[in-house]
PADOBA-486554 format. One record per residue (C-alpha): residue number from 1; residue in one letter; x, z, y. Coordinates in nm, 3 decimals, decimal comma, always signed. Last residue first. Layout:
N
<atom NUM; "a"; <X; Z; Y>>,
...
***
This chain:
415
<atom 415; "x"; <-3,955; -1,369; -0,049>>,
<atom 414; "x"; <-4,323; -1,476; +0,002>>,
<atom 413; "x"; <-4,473; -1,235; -0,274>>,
<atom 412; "x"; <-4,216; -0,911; -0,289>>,
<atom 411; "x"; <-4,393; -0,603; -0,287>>,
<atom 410; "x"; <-4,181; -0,279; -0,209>>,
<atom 409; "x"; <-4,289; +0,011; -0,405>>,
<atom 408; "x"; <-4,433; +0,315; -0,270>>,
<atom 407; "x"; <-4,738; +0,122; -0,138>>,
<atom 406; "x"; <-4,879; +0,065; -0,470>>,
<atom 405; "x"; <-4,966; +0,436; -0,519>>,
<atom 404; "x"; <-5,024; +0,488; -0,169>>,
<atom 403; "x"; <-5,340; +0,253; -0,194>>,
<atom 402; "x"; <-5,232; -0,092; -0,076>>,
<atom 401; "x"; <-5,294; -0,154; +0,339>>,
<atom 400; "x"; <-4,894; -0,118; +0,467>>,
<atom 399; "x"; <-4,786; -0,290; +0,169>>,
<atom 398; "x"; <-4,994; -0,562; +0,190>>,
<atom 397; "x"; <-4,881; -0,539; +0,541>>,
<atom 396; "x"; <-4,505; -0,562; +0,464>>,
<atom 395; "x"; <-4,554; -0,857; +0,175>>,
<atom 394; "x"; <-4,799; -1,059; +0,388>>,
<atom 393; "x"; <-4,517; -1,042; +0,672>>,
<atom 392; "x"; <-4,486; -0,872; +1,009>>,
<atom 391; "x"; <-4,291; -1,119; +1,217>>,
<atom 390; "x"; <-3,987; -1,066; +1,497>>,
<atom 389; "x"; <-3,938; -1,018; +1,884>>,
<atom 388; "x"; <-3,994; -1,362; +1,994>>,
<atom 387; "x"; <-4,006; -1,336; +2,350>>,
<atom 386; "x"; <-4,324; -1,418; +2,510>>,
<atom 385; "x"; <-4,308; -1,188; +2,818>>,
<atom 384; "x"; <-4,498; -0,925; +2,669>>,
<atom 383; "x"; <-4,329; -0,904; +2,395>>,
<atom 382; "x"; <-4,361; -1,123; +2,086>>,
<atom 381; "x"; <-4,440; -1,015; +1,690>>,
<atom 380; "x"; <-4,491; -1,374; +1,469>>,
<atom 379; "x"; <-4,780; -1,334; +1,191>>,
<atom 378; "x"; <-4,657; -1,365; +0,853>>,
<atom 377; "x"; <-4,759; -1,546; +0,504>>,
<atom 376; "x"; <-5,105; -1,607; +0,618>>,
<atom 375; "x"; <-5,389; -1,502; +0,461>>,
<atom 374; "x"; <-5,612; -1,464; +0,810>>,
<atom 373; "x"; <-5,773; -1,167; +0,732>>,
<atom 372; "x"; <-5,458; -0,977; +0,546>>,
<atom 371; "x"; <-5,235; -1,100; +0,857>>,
<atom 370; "x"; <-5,506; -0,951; +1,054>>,
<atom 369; "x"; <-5,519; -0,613; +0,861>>,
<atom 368; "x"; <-5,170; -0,552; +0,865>>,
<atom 367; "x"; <-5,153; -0,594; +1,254>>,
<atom 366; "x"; <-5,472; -0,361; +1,312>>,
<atom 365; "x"; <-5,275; -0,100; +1,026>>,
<atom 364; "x"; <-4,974; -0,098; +1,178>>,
<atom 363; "x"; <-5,102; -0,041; +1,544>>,
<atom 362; "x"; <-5,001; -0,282; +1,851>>,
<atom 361; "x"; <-4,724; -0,202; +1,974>>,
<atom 360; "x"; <-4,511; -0,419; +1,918>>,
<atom 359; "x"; <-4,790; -0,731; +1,988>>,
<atom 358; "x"; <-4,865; -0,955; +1,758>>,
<atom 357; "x"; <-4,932; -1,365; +1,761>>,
<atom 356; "x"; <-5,197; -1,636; +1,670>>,
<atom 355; "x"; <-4,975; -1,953; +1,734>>,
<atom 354; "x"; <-4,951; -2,136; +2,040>>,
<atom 353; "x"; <-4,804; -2,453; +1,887>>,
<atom 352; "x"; <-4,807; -2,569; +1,573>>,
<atom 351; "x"; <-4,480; -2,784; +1,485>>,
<atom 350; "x"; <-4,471; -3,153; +1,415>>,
<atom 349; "x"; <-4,450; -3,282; +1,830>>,
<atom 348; "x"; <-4,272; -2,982; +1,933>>,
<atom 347; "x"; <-4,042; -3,012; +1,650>>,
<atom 346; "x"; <-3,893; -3,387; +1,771>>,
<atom 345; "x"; <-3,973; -3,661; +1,518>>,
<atom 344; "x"; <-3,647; -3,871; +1,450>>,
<atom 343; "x"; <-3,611; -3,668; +1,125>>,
<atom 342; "x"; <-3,976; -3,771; +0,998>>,
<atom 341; "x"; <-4,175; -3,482; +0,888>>,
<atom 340; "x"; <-4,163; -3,362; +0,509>>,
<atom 339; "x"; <-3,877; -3,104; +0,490>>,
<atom 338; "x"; <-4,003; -2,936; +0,833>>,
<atom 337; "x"; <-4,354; -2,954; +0,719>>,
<atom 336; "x"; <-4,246; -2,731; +0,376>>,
<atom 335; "x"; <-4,038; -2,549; +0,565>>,
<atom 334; "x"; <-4,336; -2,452; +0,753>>,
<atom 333; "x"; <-4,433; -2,486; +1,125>>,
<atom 332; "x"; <-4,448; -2,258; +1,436>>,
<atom 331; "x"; <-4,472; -2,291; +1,801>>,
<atom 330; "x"; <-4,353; -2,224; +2,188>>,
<atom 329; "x"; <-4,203; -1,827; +2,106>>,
<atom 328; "x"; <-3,988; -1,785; +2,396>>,
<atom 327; "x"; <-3,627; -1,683; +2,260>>,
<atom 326; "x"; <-3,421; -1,612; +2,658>>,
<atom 325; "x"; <-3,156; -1,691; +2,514>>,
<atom 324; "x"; <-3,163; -1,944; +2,212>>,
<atom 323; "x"; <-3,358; -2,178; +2,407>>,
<atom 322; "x"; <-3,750; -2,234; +2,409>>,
<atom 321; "x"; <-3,853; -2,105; +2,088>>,
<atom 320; "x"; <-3,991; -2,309; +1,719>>,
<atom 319; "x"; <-4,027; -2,000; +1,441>>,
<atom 318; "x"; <-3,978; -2,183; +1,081>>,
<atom 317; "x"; <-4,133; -2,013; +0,863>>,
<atom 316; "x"; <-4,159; -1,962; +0,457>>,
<atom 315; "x"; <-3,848; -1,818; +0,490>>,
<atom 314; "x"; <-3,864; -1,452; +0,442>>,
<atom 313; "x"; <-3,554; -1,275; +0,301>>,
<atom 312; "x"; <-3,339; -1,401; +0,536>>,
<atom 311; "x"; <-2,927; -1,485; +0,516>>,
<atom 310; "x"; <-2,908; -1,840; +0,369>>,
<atom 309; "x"; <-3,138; -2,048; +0,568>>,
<atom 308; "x"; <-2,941; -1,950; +0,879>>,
<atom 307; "x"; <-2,648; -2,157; +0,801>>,
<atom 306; "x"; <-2,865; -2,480; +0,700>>,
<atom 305; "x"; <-3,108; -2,428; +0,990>>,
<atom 304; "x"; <-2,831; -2,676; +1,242>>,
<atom 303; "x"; <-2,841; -2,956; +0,984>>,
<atom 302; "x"; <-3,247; -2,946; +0,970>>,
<atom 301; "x"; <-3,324; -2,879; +1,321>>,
<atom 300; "x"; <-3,150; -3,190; +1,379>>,
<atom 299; "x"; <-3,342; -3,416; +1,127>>,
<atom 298; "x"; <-3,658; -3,271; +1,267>>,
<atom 297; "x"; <-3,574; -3,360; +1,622>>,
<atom 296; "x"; <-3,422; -3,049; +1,840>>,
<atom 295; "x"; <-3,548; -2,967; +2,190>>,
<atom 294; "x"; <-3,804; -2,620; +2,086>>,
<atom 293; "x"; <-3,482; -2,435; +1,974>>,
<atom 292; "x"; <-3,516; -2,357; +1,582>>,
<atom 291; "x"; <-3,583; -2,022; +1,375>>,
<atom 290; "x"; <-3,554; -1,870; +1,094>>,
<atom 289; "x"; <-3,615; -1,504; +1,082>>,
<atom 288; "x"; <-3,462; -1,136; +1,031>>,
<atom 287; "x"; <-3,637; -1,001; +1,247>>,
<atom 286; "x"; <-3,885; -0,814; +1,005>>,
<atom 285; "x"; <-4,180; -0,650; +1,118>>,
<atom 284; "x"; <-4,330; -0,273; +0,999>>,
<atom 283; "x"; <-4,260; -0,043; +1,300>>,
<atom 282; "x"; <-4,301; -0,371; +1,552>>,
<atom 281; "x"; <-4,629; -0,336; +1,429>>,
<atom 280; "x"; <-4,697; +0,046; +1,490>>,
<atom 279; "x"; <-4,702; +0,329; +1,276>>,
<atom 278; "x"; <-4,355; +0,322; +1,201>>,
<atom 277; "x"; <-4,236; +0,366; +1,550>>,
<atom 276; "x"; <-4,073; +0,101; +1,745>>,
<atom 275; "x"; <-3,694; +0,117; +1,851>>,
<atom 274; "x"; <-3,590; +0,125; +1,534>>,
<atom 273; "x"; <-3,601; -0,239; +1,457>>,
<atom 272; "x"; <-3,401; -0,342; +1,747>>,
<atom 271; "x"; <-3,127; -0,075; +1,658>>,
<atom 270; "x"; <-3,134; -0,262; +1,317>>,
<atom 269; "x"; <-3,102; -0,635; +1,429>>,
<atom 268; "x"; <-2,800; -0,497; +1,666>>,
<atom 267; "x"; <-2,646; -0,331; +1,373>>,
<atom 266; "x"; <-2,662; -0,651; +1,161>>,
<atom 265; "x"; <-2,491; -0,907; +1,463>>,
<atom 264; "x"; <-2,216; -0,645; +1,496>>,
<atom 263; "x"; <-2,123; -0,553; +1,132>>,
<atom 262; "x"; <-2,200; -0,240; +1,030>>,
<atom 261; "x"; <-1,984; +0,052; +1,054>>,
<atom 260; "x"; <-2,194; +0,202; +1,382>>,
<atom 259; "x"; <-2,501; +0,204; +1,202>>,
<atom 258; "x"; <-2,392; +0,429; +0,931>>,
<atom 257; "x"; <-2,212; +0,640; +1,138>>,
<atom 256; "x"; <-2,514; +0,681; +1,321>>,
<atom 255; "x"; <-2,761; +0,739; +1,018>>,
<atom 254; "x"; <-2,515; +1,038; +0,882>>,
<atom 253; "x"; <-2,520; +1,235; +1,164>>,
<atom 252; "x"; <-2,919; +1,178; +1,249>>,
<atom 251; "x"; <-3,020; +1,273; +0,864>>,
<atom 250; "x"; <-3,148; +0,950; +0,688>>,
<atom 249; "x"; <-3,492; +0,871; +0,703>>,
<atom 248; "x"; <-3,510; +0,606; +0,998>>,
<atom 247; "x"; <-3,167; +0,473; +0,807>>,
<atom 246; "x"; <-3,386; +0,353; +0,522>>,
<atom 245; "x"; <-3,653; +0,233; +0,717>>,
<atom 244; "x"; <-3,453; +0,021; +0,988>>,
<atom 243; "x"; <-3,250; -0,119; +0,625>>,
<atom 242; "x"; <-3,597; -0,192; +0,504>>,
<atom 241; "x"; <-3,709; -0,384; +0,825>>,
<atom 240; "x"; <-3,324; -0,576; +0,803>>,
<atom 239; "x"; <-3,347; -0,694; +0,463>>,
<atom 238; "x"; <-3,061; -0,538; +0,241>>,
<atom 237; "x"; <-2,674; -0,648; +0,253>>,
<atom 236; "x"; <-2,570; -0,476; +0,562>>,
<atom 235; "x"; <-2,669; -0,168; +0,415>>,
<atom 234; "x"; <-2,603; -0,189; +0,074>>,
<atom 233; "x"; <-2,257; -0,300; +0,262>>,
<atom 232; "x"; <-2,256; +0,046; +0,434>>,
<atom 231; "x"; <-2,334; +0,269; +0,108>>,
<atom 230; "x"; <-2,070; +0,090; -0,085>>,
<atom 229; "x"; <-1,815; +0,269; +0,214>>,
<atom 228; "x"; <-1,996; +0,561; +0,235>>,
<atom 227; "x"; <-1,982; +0,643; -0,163>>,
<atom 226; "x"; <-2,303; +0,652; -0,279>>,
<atom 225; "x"; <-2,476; +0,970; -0,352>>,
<atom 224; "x"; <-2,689; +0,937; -0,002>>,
<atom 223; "x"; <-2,784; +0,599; -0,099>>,
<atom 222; "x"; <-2,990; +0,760; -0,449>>,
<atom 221; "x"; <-3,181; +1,029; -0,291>>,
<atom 220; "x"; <-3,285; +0,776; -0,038>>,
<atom 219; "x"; <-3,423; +0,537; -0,232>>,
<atom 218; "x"; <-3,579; +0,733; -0,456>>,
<atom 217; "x"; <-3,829; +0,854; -0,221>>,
<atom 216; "x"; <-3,887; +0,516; -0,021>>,
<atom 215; "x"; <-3,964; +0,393; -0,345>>,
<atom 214; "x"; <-3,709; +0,139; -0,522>>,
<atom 213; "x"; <-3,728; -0,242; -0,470>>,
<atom 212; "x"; <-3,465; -0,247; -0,173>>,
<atom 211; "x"; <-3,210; -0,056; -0,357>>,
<atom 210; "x"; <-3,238; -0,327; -0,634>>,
<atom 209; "x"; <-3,182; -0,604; -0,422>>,
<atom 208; "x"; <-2,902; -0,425; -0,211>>,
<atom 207; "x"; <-2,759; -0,337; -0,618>>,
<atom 206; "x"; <-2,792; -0,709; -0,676>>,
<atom 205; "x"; <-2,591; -0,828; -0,413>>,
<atom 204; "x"; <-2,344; -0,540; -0,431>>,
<atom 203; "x"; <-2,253; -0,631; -0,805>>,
<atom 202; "x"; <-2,334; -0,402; -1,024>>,
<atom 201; "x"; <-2,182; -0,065; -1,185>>,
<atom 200; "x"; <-2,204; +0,098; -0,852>>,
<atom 199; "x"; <-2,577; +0,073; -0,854>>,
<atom 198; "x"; <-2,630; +0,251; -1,199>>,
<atom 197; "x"; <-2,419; +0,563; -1,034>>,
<atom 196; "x"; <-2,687; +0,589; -0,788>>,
<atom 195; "x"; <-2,938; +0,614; -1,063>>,
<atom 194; "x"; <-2,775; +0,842; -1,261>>,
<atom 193; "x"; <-2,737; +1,069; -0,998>>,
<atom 192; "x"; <-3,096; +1,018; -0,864>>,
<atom 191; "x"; <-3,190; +1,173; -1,245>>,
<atom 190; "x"; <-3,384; +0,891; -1,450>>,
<atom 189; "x"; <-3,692; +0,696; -1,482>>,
<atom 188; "x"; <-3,673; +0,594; -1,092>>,
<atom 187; "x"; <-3,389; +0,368; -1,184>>,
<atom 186; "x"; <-3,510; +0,224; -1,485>>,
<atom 185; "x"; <-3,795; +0,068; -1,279>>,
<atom 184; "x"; <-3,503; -0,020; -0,978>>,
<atom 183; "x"; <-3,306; -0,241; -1,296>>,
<atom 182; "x"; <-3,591; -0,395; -1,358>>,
<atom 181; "x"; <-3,714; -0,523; -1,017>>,
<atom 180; "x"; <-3,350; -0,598; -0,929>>,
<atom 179; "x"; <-3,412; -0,860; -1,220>>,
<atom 178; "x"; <-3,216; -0,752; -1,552>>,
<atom 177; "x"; <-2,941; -0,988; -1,719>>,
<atom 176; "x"; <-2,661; -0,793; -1,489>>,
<atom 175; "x"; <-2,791; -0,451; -1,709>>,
<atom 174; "x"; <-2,573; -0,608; -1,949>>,
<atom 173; "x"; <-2,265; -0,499; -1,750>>,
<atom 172; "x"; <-1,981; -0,572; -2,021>>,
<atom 171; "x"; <-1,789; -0,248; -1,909>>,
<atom 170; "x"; <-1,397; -0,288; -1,761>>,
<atom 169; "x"; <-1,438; -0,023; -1,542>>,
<atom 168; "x"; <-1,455; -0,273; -1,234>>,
<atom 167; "x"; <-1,769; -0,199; -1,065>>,
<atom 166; "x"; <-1,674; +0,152; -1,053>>,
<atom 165; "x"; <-1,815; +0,475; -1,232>>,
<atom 164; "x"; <-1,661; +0,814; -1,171>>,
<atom 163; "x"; <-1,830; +0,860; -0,807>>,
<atom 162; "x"; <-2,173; +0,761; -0,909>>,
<atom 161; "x"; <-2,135; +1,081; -1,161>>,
<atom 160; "x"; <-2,452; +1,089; -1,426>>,
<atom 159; "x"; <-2,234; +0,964; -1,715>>,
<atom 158; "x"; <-2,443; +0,646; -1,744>>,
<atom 157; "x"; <-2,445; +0,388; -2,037>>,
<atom 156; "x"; <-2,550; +0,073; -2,066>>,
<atom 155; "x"; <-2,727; -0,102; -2,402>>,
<atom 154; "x"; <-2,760; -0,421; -2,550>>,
<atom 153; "x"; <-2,434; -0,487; -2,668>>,
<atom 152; "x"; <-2,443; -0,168; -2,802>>,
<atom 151; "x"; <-2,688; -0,212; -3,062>>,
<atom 150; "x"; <-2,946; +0,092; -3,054>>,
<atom 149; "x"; <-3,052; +0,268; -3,333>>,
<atom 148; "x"; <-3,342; +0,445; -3,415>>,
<atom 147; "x"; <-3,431; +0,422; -3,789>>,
<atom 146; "x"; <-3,130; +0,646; -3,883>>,
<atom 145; "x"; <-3,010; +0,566; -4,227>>,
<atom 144; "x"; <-2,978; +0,884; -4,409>>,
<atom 143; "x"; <-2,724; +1,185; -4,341>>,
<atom 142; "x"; <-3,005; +1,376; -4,142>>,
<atom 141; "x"; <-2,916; +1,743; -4,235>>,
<atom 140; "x"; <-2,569; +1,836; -4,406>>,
<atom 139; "x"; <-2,342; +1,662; -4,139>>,
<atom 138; "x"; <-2,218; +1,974; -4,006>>,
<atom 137; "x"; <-2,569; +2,113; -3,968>>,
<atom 136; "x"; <-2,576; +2,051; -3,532>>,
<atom 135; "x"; <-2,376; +1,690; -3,524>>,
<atom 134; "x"; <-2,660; +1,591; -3,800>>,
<atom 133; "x"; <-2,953; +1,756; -3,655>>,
<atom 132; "x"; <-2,872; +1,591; -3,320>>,
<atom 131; "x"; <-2,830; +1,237; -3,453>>,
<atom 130; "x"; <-3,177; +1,282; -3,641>>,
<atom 129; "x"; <-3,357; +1,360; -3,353>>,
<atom 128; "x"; <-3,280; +0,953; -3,282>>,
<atom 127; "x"; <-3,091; +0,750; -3,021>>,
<atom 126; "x"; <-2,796; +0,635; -3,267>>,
<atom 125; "x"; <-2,647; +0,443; -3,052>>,
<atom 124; "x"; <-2,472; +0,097; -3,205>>,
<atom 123; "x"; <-2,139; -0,123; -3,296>>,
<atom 122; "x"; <-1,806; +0,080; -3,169>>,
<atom 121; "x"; <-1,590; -0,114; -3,394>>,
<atom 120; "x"; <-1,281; +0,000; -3,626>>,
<atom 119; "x"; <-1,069; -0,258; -3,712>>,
<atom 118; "x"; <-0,904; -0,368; -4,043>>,
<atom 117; "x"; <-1,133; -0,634; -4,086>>,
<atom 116; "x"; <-1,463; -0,535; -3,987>>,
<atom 115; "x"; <-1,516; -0,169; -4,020>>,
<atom 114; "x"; <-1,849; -0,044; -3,818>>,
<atom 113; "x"; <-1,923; +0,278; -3,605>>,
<atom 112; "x"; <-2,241; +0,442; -3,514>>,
<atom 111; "x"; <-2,255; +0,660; -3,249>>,
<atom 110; "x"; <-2,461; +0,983; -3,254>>,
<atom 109; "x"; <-2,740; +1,138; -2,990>>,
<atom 108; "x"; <-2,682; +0,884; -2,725>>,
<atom 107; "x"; <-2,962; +0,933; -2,516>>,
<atom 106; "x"; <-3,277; +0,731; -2,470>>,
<atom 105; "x"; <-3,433; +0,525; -2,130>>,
<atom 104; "x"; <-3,606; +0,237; -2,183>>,
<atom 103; "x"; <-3,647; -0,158; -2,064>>,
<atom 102; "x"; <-3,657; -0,253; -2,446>>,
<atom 101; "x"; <-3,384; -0,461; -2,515>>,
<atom 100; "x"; <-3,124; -0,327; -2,212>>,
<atom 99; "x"; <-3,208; +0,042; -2,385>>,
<atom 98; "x"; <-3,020; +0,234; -2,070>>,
<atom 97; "x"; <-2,844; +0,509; -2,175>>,
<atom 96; "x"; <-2,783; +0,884; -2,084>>,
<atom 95; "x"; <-2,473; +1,008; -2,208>>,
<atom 94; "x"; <-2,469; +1,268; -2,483>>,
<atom 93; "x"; <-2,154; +1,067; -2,689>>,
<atom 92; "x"; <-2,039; +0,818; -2,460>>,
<atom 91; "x"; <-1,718; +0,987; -2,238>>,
<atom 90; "x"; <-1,606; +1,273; -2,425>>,
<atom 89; "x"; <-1,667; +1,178; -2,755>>,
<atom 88; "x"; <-1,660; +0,836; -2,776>>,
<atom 87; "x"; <-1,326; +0,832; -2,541>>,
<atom 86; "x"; <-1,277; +0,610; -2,262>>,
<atom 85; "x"; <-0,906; +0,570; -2,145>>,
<atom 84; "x"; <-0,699; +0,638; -1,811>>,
<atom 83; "x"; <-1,026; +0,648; -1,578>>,
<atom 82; "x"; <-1,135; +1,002; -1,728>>,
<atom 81; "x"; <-0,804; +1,137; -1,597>>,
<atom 80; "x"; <-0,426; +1,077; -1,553>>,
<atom 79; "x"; <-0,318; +1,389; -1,803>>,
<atom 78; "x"; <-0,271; +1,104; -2,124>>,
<atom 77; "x"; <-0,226; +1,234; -2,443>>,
<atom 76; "x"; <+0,136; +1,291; -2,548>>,
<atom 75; "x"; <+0,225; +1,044; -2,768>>,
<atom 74; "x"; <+0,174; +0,944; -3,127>>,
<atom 73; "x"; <+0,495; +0,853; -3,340>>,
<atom 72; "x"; <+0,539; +1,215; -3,438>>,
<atom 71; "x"; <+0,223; +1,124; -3,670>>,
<atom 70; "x"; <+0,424; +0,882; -3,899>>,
<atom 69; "x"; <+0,319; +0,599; -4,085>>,
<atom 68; "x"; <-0,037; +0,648; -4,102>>,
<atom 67; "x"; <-0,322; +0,700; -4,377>>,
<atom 66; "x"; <-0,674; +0,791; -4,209>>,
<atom 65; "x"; <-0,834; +1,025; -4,423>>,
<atom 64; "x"; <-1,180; +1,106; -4,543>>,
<atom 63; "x"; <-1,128; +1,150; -4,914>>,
<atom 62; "x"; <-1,344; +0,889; -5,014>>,
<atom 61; "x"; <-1,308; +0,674; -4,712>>,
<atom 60; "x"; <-0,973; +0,609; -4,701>>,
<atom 59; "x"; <-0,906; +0,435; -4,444>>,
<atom 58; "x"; <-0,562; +0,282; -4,452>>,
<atom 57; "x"; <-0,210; +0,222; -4,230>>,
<atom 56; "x"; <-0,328; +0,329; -3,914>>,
<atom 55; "x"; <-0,079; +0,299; -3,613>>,
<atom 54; "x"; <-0,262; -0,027; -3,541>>,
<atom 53; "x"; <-0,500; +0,222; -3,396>>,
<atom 52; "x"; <-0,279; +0,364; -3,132>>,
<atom 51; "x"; <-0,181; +0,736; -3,175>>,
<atom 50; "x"; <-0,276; +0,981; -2,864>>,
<atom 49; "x"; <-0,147; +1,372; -2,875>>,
<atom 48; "x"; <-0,310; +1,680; -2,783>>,
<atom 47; "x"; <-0,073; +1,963; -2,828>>,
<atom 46; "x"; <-0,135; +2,314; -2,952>>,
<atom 45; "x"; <-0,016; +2,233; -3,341>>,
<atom 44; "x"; <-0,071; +1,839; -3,329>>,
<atom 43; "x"; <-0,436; +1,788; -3,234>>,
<atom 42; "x"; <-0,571; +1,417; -3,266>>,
<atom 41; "x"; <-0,688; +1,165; -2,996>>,
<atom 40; "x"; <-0,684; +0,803; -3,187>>,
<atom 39; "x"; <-0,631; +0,471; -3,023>>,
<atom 38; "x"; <-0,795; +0,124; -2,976>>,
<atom 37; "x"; <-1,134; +0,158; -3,135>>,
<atom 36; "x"; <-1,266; -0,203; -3,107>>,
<atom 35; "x"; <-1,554; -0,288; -2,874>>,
<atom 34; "x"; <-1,874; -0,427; -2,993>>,
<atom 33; "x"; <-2,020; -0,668; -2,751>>,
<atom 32; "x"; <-1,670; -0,799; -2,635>>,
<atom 31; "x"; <-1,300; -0,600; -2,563>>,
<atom 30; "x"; <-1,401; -0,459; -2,208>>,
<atom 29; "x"; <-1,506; -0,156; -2,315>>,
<atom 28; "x"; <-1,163; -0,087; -2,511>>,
<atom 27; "x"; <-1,197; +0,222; -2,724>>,
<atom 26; "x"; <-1,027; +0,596; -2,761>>,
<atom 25; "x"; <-1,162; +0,813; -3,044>>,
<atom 24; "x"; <-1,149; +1,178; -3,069>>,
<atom 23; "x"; <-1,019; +1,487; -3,172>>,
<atom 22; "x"; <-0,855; +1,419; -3,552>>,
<atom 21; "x"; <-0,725; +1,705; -3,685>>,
<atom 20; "x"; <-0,356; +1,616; -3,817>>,
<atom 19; "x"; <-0,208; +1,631; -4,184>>,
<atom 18; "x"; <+0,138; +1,661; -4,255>>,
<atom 17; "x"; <+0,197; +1,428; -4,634>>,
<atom 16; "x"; <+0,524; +1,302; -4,529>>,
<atom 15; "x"; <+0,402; +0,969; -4,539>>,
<atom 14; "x"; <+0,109; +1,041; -4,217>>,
<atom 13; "x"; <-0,193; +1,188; -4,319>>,
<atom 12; "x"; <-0,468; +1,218; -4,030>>,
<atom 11; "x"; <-0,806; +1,349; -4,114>>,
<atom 10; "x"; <-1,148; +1,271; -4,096>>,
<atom 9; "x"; <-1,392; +1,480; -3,985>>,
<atom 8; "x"; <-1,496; +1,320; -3,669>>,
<atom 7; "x"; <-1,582; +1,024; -3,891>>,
<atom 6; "x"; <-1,900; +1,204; -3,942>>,
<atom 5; "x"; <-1,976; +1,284; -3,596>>,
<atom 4; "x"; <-1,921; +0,913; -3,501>>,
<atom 3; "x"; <-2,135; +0,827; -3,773>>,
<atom 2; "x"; <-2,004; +0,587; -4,082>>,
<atom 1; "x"; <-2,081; +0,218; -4,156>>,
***
């Protein structure tokens, strides 16, 4: 095994006995858990030049060389930026990382480096004091074993630039074995630019997921570092009453354009949603519901739900209306009674009808309060007329009531 820093000062012999400082190490990301060194940065005179690693001959570790053929063999090093090649030095070495083992935060102080059959592997973080003290003394200080390392398979790490990062940098992504939950704990644990750089490195599913599980606080720092187009399918991604909250805090400019890049069916859901003021019930509900026309059987209502069962966040409900226009609430009944009535039974005769229901604008706190009393996974929200506006959920006024502590995090119990 030798240190990063250590192995930093090596030198390169080539047959004619010139020697070369060796600058840095280039690696492959995307080459397994422990990703081979793939090239060598070294200074030749005033020039930076790049050597790949099957250029080495022999390490020899006594006298800290690396033995190649010929150093005017290595090339100029690349000018086309931080996206050409990852380097342990530049890129890794001081980065924040996440500990994937240990749900933690650390910084790579050192990098430890393994030979395994002629190749050179990046293999752990040293996350330890001791890496400092030995990059600060020259190597005299802290030479031992250090007792904090972290195996790199089981770590991420994060530059602190959402813009530099992309989904498709060639990293492992073990952070894609955490829950959205997780990944939104680490989240608030670090600077909002490391935390908005942590959601380009995932999937957009899971970074709408995680988005959605951060406080209100974090949540915006962290969308307004996104890059607008990522930012818009977040967007259109997360549950429609945290999307209305999200944009409610964004600066007027920016929340328009926002709104006016998402798709048709999702801006209309969110200009709904904004319409009522947070302190009220239509402030808090989601519309993002299930819900059947009052003339289907069972077995109909089943096939035609099968579309709409995959968008929503809450289905526990299904809401039963008169027609798909004019959305009169008539009843209400759970998937569970939808999946166990006959299919020739039509919904008005299996569903509950006249169900307890909220007003808009009724307060936040009242409609929180009476889905809390009654213990009911939501309460429907319908105008005046009877039109199914939306529901306020157990999750959104469990929310509302929890002490502020608790209410800065998005509780998830019928989703």
């Amino acid at each position: 095994m030798v240190m990063l820093s250590d192995f930093l000062h090596f030198r390169l012999v080539d047959r004619q006995g010139r020697q070369a400082r060796l600058l840095d190490l280039g690696v492959d990301l995307s080459a397994g858990d422990y990703p081979p060194i793939t090239c060598l940065a070294f200074a030749a005179g005033r020039q930076r030049r790049e050597l790949p690693w099957k250029g080495v001959a022999a390490l020899d570790w006594r006298s800290q060389q690396l033995r190649v053929a010929d150093l005017d063999a290595g090339r100029p090093a690349s000018t086309a930026g931080p996206a050409e090649v990852t380097l342990l030095a530049r890129d890794v070495l001081d980065t924040l990382v996440v500990d994937l083992a240990n749900r933690d935060i650390a910084r790579a102080n050192d990098l430890w480096l393994r030979e395994l059959g002629g190749r050179l592997l990046l293999a752990a973080v040293d996350a330890s004091l001791g890496g400092i003290l030995r990059r600060l003394s020259g190597g005299l200080l802290a030479r031992g074993p250090s007792h904090h390392l972290l195996d790199w398979k089981q770590v991420e790490f994060l530059h602190g630039d959402p813009h530099r990062a992309s989904a498709g940098d060639g990293r492992q992504r073990g952070i894609l074995r955490l829950s959205p939950s997780e990944i939104a704990d680490l989240a608030e644990a670090i600077p909002y630019l490391h935390a908005a750089e942590l959601l380009t490195l995932i999937p957009d599913p899971l970074a709408a997921d995680t988005l959605e599980a951060m406080t209100p606080e974090r949540q915006l720092q962290v969308f307004e570092e996104l890059d607008p187009h990522q930012a818009m399918r977040l967007l259109a991604l997360m549950a429609p009453d945290i999307a209305a909250d999200l944009v409610g805090r964004l600066p007027t400019d920016l929340a328009r354009r926002q709104i006016e890049q998402l798709p048709p069916e999702r801006r209309e859901r969110l200009i709904e949603l904004l319409r009522y003021p947070e302190d009220t019930a239509g402030g808090i509900m989601t519309n993002d519901l299930v819900v059947a026309t009052a003339g289907l059987t069972v077995g109909q209502a089943r096939r035609a739900l099968v579309d709409q069962l995959e968008q929503p966040d809450f289905v526990y409900y299904v809401y039963v209306v008169d027609d798909e226009a004019r959305r009169r609430l008539q009843g209400v009944l759970t998937l569970r009674g939808l999946l166990l009535a006959s299919p020739a039974r039509r919904l008005e005769e299996v569903m509950r009808p006249h169900p307890i229901a909220l007003g808009p604008l009724e307060s936040a706190s009242a409609a929180a309060q009476q889905v809390f009393d009654l213990q009911l996974a939501a309460l429907p929200v319908v105008a005046r007329d009877g039109r199914l506006l939306g529901a306020v959920t157990f999750d959104a006024a469990m929310a509302q009531m929890a002490p502020r502590v608790w209410g800065e995090r998005r509780l998830r119990v019928f989703s």
